[in-house]
GUKOLLUM-925147 format. One record per atom (N, C-alpha, C): residue in one letter; x, y, z. Coordinates in steps of 0.001 Angstrom, whole numbers, plus 500000, padded with zeros to 6 digits. Each point is the difference from the previous one (the first is absolute). Last residue first. Example, Ala and Ser with C-alpha at 12.3 -4.5 7.8 and 13.67 -1.06 7.14 Angstrom:
# GUKOLLUM-925147
S512850497750507080
S500820501190500060
S499230501090500730
A500290494280499930
A499110501190500000
A500900501200500000
***
This chain:
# GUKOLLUM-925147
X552673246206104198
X499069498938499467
X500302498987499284
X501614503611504117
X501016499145498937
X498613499101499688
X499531502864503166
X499513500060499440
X500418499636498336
X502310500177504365
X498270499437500461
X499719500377498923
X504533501659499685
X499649498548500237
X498749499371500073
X500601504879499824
X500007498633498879
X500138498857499582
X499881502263503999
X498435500585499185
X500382499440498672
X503473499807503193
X499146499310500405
X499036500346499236
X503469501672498736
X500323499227499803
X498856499278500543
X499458504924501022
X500376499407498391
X499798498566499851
X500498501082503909
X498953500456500259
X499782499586498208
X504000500400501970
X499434498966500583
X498874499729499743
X501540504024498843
X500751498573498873
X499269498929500255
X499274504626502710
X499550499547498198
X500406499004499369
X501162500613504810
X498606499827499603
X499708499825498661
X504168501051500741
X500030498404499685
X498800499986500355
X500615504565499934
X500680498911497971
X499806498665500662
X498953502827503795
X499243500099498929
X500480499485498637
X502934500080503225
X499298498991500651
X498890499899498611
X503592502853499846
X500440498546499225
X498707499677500743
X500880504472499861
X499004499094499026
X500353499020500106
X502132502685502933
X500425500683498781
X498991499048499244
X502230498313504644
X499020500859499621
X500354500464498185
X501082494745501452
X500022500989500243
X499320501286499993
X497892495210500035
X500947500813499299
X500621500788501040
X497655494738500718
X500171501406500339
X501065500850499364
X497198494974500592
X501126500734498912
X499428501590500640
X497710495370500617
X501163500486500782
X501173500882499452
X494330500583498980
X501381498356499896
X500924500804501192
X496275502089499576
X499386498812500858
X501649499356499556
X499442504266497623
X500826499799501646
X499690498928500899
X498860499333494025
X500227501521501098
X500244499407501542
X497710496589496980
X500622501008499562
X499776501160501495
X498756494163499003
X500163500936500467
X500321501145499515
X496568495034499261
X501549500683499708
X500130501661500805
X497227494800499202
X500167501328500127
X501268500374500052
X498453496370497309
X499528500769500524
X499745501391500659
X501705495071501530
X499942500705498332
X498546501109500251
X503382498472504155
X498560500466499425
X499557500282498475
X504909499233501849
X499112499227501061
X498814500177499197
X503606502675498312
X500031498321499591
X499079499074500939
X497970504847498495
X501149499619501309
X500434498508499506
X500678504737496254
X498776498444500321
X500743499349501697
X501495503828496937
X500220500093501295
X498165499229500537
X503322499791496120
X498743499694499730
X499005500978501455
X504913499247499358
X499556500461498472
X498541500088499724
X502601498379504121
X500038501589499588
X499499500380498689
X497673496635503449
X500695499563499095
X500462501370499709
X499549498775505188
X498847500348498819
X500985500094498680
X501038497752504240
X499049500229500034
X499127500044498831
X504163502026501728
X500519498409499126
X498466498885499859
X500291504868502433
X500113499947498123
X500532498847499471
X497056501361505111
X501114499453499091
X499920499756498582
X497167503677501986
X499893498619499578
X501364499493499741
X500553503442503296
X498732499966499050
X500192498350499698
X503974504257501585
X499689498924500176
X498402499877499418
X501240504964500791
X501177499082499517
X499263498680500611
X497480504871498436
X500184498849501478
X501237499185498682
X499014505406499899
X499604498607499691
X500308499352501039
X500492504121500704
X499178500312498801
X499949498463499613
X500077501831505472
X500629499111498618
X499038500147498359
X498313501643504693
X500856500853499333
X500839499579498728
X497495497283503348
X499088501426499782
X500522500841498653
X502518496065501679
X499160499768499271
X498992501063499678
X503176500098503485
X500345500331498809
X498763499471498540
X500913499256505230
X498540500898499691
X500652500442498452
X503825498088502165
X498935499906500202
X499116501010500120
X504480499349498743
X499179499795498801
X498744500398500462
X504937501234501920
X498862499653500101
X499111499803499001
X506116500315502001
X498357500713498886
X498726499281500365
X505205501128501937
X499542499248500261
X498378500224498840
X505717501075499701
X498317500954500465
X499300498705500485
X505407501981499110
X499265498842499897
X498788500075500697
X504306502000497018
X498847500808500969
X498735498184500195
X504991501422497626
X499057498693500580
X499405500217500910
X502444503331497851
X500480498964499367
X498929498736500309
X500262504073502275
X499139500612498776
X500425498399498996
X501168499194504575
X498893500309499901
X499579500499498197
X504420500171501543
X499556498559499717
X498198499699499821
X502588504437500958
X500060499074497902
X499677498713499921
X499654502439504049
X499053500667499453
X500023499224498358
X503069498613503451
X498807499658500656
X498665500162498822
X504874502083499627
X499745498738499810
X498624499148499988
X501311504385501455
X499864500032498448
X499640498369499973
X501128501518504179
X499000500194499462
X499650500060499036
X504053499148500660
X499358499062501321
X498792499829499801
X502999502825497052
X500189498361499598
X498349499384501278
X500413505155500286
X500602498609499530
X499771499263499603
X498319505506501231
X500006498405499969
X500937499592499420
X499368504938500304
X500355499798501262
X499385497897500086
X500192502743496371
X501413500237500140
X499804499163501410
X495918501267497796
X500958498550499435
X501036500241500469
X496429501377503621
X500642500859498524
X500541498977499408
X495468499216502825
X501231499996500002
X500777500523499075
X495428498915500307
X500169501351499577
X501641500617500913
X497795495363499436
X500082500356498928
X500560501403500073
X499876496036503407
X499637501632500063
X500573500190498243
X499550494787501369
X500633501114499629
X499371501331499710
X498418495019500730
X500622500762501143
X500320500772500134
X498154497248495946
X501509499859500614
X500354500820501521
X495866500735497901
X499877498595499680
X501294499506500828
X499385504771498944
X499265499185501263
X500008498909500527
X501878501451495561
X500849500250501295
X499790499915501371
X496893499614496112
X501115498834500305
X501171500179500952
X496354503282499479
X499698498735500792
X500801499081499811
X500831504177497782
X500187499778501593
X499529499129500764
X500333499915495093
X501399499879500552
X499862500242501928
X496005500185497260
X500819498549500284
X500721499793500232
X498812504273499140
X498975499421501298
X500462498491500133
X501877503053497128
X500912500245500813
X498901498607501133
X500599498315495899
X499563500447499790
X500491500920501496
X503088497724496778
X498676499327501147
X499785501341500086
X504229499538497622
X498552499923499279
X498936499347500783
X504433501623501677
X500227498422498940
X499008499819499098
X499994504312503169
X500779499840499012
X500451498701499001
X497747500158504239
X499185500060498678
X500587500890498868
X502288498818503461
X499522498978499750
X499028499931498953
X502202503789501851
X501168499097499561
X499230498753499270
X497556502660502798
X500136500687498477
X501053499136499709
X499305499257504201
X498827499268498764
X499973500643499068
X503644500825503060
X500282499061499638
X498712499769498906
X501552504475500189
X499264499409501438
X500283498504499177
X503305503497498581
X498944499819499949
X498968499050500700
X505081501228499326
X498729500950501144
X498589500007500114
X503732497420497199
X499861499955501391
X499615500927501125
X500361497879494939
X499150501022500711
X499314499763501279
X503725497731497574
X500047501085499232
X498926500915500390
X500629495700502342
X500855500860500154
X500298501505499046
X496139496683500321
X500514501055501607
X500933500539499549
X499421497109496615
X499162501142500084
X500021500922500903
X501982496416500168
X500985500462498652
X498902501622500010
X498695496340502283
X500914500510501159
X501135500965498798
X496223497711498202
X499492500442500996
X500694500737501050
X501458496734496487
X498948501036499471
X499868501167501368
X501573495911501407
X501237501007499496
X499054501493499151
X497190496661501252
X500615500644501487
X501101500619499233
X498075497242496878
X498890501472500633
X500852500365501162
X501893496477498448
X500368501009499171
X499305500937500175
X499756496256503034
X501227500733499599
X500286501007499167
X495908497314500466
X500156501107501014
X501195500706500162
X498236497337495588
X500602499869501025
X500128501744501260
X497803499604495576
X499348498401500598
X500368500524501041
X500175503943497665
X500851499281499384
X499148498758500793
X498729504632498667
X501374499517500285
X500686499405499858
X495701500073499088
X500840501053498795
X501385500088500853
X496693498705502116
X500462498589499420
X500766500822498714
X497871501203504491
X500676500377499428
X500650499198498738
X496974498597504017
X499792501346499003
X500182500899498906
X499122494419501793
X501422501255499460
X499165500821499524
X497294496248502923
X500472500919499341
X501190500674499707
X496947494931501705
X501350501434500503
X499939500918499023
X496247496746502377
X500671500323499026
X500961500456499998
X496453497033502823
X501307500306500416
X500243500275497964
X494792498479501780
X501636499994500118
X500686500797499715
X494304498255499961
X500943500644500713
X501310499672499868
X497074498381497078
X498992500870501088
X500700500757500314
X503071498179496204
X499115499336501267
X499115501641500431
X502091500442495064
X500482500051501515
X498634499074500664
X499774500568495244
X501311498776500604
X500179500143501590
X497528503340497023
X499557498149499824
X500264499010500516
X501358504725499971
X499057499654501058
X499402498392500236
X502949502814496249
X500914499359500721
X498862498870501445
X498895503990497150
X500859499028498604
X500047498727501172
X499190504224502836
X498875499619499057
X499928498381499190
X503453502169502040
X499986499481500755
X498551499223499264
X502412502894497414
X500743498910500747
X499713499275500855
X497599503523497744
X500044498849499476
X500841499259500561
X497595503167503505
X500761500238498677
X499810498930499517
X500053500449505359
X498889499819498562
X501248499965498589
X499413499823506624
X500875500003498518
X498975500067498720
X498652501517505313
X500762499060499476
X501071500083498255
X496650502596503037
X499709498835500195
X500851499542499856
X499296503740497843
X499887500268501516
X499919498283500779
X502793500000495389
X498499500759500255
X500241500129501841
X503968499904495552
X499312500148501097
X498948500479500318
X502420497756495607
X499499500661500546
X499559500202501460
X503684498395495928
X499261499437500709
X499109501465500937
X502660497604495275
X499507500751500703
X499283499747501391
X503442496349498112
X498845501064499097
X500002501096500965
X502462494605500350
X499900501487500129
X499346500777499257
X501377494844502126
X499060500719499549
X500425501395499973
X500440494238501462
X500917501312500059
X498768501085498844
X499744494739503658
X499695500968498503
X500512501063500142
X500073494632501731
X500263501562500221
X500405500811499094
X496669495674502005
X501025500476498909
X500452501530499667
X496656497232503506
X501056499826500132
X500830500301499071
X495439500665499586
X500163498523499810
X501790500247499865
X497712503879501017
X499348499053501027
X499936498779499089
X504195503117499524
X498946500763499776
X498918498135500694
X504700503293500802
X499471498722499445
X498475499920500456
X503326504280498934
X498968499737500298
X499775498446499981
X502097505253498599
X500579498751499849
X498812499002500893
X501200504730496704
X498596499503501033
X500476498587500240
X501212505355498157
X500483498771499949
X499287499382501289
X498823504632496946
X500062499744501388
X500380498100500023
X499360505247496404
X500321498830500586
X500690499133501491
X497041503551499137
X500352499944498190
X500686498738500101
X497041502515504029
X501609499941499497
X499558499219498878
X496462503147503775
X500101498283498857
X501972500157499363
X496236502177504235
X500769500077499015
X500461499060499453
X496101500410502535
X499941500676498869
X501173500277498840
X499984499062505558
X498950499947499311
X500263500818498522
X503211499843504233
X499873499998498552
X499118499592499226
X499147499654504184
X500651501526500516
X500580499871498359
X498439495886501515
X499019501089500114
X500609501383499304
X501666495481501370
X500496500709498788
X499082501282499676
X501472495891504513
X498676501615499483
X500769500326498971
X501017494924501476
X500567501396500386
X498829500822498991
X499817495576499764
X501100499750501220
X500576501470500684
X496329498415496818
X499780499187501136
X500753501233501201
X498090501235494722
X501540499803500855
X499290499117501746
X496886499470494993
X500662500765501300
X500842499739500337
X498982499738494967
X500047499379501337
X499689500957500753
X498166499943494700
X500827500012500774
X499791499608501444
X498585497685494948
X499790500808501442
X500993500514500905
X499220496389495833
X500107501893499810
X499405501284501165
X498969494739501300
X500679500497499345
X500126501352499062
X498203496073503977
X499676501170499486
X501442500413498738
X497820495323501220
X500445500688500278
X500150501006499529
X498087494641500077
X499872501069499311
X500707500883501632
X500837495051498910
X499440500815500588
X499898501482499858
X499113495592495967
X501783500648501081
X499196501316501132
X496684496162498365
X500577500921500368
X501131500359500583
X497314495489496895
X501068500757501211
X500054501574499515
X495686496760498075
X501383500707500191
X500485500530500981
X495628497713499363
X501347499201500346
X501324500513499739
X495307501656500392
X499620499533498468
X501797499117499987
X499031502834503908
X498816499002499774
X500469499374498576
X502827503044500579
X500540499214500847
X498369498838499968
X499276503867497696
X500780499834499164
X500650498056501140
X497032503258501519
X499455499447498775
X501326499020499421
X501275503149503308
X499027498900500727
X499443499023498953
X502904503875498477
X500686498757500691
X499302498889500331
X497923503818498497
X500154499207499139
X500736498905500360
X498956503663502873
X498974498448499361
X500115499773499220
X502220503910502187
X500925498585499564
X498827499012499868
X499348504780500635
X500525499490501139
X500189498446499927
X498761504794497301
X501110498703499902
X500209499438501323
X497243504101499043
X499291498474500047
X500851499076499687
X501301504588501398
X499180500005498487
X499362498451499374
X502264500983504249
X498991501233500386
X499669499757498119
X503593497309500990
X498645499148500252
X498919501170499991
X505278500338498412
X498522501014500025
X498758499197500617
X503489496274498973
X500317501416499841
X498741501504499918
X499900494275499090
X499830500580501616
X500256501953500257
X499386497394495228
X500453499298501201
X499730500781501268
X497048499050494442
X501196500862500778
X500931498953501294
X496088498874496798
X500073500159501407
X500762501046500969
X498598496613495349
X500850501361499810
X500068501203501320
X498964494593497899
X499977500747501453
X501622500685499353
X496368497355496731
X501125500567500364
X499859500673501139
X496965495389497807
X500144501207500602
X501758500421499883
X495823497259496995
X501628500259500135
X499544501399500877
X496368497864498884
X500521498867499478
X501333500222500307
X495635501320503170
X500999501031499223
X500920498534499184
X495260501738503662
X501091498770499517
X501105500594499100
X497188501808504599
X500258500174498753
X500823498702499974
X496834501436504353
X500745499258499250
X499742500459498217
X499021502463505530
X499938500192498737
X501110498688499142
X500572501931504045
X498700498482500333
X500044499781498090
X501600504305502128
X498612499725500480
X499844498541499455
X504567500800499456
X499645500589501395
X498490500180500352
X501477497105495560
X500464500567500126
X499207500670501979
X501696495822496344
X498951500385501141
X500219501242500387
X501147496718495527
X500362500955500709
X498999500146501078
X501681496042496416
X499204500655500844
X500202500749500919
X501820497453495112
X500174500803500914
X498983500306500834
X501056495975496333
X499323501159500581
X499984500553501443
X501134495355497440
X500469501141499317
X499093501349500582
X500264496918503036
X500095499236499132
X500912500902499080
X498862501777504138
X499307498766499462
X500074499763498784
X502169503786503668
X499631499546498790
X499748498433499963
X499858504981503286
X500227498584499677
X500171499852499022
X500571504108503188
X500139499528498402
X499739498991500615
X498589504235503278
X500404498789499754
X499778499302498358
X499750504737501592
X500419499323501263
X500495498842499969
X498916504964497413
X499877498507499538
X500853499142501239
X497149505070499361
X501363498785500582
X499608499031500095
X497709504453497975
X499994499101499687
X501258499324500398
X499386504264498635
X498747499940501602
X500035497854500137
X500037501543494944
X501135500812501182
X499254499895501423
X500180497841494975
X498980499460500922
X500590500924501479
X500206500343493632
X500513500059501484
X498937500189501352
X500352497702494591
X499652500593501445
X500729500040501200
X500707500676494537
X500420499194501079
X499490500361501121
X499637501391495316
X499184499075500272
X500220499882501206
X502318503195497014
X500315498594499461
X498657499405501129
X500554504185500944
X499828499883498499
X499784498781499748
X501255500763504490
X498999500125499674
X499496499935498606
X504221500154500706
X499531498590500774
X498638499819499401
X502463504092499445
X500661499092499252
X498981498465500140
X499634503394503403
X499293500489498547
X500456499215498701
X502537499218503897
X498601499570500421
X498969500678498525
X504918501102499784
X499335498527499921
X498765499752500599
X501156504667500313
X499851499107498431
X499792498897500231
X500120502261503806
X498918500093499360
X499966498862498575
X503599500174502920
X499154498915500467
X498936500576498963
X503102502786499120
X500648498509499805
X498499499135500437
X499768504513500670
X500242499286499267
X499993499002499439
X501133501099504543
X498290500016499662
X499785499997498264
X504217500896501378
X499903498279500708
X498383500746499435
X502746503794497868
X499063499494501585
X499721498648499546
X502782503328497421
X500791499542501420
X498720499482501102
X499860501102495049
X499365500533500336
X500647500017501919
X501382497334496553
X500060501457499643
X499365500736500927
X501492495257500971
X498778500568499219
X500364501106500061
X504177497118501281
X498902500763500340
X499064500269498965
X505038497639500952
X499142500063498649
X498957500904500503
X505284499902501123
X499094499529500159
X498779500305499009
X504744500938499486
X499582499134499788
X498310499426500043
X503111503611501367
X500504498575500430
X499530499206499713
X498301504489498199
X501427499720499854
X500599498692500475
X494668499403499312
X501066501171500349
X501721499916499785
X495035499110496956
X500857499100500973
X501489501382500194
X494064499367499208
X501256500757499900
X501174499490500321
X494268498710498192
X501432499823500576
X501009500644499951
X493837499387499258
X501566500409499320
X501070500567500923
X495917496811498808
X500448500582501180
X501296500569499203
X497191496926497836
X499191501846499788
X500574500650501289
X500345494998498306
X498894500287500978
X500022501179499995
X504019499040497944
X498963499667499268
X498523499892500630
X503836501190502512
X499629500954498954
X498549499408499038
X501611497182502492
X499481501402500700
X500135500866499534
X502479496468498778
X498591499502499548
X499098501130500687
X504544500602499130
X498866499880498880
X498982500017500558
X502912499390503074
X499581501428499936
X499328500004499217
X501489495904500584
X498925500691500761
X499497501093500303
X503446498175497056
X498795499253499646
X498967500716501182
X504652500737500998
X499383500636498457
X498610499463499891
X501716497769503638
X499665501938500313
X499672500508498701
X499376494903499800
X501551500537499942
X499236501649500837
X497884494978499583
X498967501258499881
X502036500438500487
X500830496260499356
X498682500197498863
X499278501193499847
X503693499171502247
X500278500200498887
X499163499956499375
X499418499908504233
X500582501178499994
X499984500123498062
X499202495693502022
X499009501404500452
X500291500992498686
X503588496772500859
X498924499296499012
X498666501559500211
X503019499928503347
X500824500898498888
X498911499257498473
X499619499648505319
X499297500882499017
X500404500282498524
X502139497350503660
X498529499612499964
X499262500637498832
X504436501663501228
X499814498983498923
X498539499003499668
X501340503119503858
X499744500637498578
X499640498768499031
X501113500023504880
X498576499307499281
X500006500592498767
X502981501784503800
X500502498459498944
X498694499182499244
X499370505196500371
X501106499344501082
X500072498172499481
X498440503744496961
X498864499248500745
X500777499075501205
X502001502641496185
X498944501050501274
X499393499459500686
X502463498276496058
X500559499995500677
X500038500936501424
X497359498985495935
X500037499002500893
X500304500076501211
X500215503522496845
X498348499813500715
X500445498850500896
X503301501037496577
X499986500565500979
X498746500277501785
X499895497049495263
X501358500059500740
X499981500884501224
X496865501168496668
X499463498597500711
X501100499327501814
X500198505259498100
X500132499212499452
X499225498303500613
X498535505527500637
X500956498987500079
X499622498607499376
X497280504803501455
X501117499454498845
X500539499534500107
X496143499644503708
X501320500673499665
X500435499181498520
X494909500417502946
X501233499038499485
X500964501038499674
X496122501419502766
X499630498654499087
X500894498959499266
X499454504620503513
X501125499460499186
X499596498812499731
X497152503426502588
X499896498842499260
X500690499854498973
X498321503263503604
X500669500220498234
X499872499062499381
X499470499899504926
X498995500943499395
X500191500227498284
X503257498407502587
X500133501140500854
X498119500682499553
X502097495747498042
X500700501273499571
X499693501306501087
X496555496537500644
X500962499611499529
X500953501328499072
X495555499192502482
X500686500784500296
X501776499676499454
X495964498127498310
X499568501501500289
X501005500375500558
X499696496120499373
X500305499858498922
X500614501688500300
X497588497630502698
X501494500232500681
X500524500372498847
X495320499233499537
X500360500993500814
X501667499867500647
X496202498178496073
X501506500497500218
X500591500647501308
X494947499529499156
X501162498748499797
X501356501128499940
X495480499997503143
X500501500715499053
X501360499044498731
X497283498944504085
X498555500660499436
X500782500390498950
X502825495584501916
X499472501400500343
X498523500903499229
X501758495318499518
X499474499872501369
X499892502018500075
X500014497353495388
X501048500517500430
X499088500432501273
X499753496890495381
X499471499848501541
X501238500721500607
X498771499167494523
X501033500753500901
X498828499791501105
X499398497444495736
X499608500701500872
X501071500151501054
X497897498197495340
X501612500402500444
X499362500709501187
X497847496062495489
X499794501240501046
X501014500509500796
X499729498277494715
X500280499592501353
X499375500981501102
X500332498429494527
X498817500551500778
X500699498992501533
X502887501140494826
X499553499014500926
X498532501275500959
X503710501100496496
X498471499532499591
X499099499366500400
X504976501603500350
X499881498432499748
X497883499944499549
X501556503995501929
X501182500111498463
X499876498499499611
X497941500903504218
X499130501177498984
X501075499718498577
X501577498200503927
X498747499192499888
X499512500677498535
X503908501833502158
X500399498985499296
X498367499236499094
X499611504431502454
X500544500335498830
X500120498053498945
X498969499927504643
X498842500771499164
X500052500105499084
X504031498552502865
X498781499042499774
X499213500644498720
X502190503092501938
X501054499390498486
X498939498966499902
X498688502461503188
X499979500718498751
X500305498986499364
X500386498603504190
X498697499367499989
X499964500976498181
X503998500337502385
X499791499047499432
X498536499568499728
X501006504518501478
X500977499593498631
X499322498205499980
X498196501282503918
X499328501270498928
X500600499259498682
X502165497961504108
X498926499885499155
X498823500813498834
X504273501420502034
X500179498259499499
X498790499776499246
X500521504175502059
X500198500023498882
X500045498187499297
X496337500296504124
X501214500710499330
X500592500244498629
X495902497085502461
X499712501152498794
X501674501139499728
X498358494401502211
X500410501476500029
X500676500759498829
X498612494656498977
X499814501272501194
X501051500836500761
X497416497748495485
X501720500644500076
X499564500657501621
X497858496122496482
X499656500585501193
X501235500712500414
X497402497679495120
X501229500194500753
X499852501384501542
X497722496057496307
X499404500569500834
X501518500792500867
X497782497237495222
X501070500386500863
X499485500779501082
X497077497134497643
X500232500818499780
X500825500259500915
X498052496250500053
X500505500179498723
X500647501191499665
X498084498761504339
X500751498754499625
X501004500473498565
X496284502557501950
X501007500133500890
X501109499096499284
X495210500742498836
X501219500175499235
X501485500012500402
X495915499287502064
X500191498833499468
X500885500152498659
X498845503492503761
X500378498702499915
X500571498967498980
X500302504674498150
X498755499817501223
X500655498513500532
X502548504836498858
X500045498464499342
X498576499186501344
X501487505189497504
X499558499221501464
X499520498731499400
X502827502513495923
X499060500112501014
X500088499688501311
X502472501832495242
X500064499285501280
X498703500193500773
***
């Protein structure tokens, strides 16, 4: 591969992958790999606006970088909230089996944990970005870092890029690998949307997601840190449809976290109205936690009422703010309540109703939900049906995983399917 001069521009492929993430790193490789196995002479160039590439790559897994999980095709889909199926052509071409191979086969070597997940042996994201960029570099592909690309045209058959000094590139097939809005402190602050809406695609409106909330409606402060195993989540969510939910859930100084709320962030509005069951090992109904509850006073009825309570399995600090929550002196004896006051407290642990917050969540969201509308771009090709040509991979679409590798497996697919598509001879 070389630097293509003018008047080769025409004949010689020319492929432009901007931004340097896992999207693009992987899809500008496979390109490299596809060009180099057909015998062809193309040029490939990654344009990534930071001095460094990978950098959200970097903090992914906590710093570890869960890259994908043992699992099935089937089961992958069904992580991607109702957009799975967008991916399921992806997924099958590049499967989690196939992608651990293939990192292995780049000389990274992989551990996969008891749940599944996948990690570099070594537990560092820096890794990961090393190899494929050392992967890149082998094969030919320039990378152009320090480098934002501002404005696409195209004329005829050919791409023209402009990038933030003025600077014009051409290119025969571009991919916007861009990321979305999530971490902007690591240069995602959504130009790919802008590129992408110039060149005539719709944007679903991007939003934070795998993020936790704030409480609006009351201080959770005072249980910072403690988390439950399981926590029931009821909720209509900001296109009016009402969703039910349970997992783990965690308390921060702020507000809510864990995977339940985490799994779930995609769907809530900016701002609204959730409910919670604390107790869901009880039962749904406030009737049967209140009998729970007055069955308990009565066999230990000297005991202060919030030991009674965190006798159900809360924690004592949640048992005394939910009793805060309800009005109720916790350090009352069980012998000395009722029905009157029992009641109040089972309807609450039954349908605790909060108010939440998204905003300034984007700092903190591990992805963005919404992007290129996906009726837009082809799934088998992830070609745009507007622009022959170009095409997309990774968090610019409108597809958002769950935590545990799904975002990084549909960077690698999306990313797969588009690098072989552009280079179908």
């Amino acid at each position: 591969m070389h630097q293509t001069t003018t008047t080769e521009r025409l004949s010689v492929p020319s492929f432009a992958i901007i931004g340097g993430g896992p999207a693009g790193l992987f899809t500008a490789l496979i390109i490299a790999t596809r060009v180099q196995e057909q015998g062809l002479s193309a040029t490939i160039t990654i344009y990534e606006r930071n001095s460094t590439l990978g950098r959200k790559l970097l903090l992914t897994g906590a710093g570890q970088c869960n890259l994908t999980r043992q699992a099935s095709v089937a089961h992958m889909v069904e992580h991607y909230g109702e957009h799975g199926t967008f991916l399921r052509y992806a997924l099958t071409e590049l499967s989690p089996e196939r992608t651990i191979k293939l990192f292995e086969n780049l000389g990274l070597p992989l551990t996969v944990r008891s749940d599944d997940k996948v990690f570099p042996s070594s537990c560092k994201a820096r890794d990961v970005v090393e190899t494929l960029r050392n992967a890149c570099l082998k094969r030919g592909i320039i990378l152009r870092q320090e480098c934002r690309i501002t404005e696409i045209t195209k004329n005829d058959n050919l791409f023209f890029l402009t990038d933030d000094r003025g600077a014009s590139m051409s290119a025969t097939r571009v991919v916007l690998c861009t990321g979305g809005c999530s971490f902007p402190q690591t240069g995602s602050t959504g130009d790919g949307y802008h590129l992408a809406q110039t060149l005539g695609h719709p944007i679903v409106p991007p939003h934070p997601a795998l993020t936790g909330v704030k409480l609006l409606s009351t201080n959770i402060s005072s249980c910072s840190g403690i988390s439950l195993d399981q926590v029931a989540l009821t909720y209509t969510d900001r296109n009016d449809h009402k969703r039910e939910a349970h997992g783990p859930l965690l308390v921060t100084h702020q507000g809510l976290s864990g995977p339940l709320i985490l799994e779930q962030s995609r769907y809530f509005s900016l701002k609204q109205k959730i409910s919670l069951n604390w107790v869901p090992h009880i039962g749904k109904k406030s009737s049967l936690i209140e009998h729970k509850i007055l069955d308990a006073c009565t066999k230990r009825g000297a005991a202060q009422l919030v030991t009674v309570i965190h006798a159900l399995g809360l924690p004592t600090k949640l048992a005394t703010w939910l009793l805060q929550e309800a009005g109720i002196d916790g350090r009352r004896k069980a012998a000395e309540v009722g029905r009157k006051v029992i009641a109040p407290l089972a309807a609450l642990l039954a349908d605790h109703e909060l108010i939440i917050s998204l905003e300034g969540s984007f700092a903190q969201a591990m992805v963005t939900a919404g992007g290129v509308e996906l009726a837009t771009v082809n799934p088998n090709t992830m070609e745009s049906h507007l622009i022959k040509g170009l095409f997309f991979a990774g968090e610019i679409l409108d597809v958002d995983g769950d935590s545990g590798g799904y975002n990084l497996q549909a960077a690698w697919s999306t990313g797969y399917v588009a690098a072989q598509s552009m280079t179908i001879s």
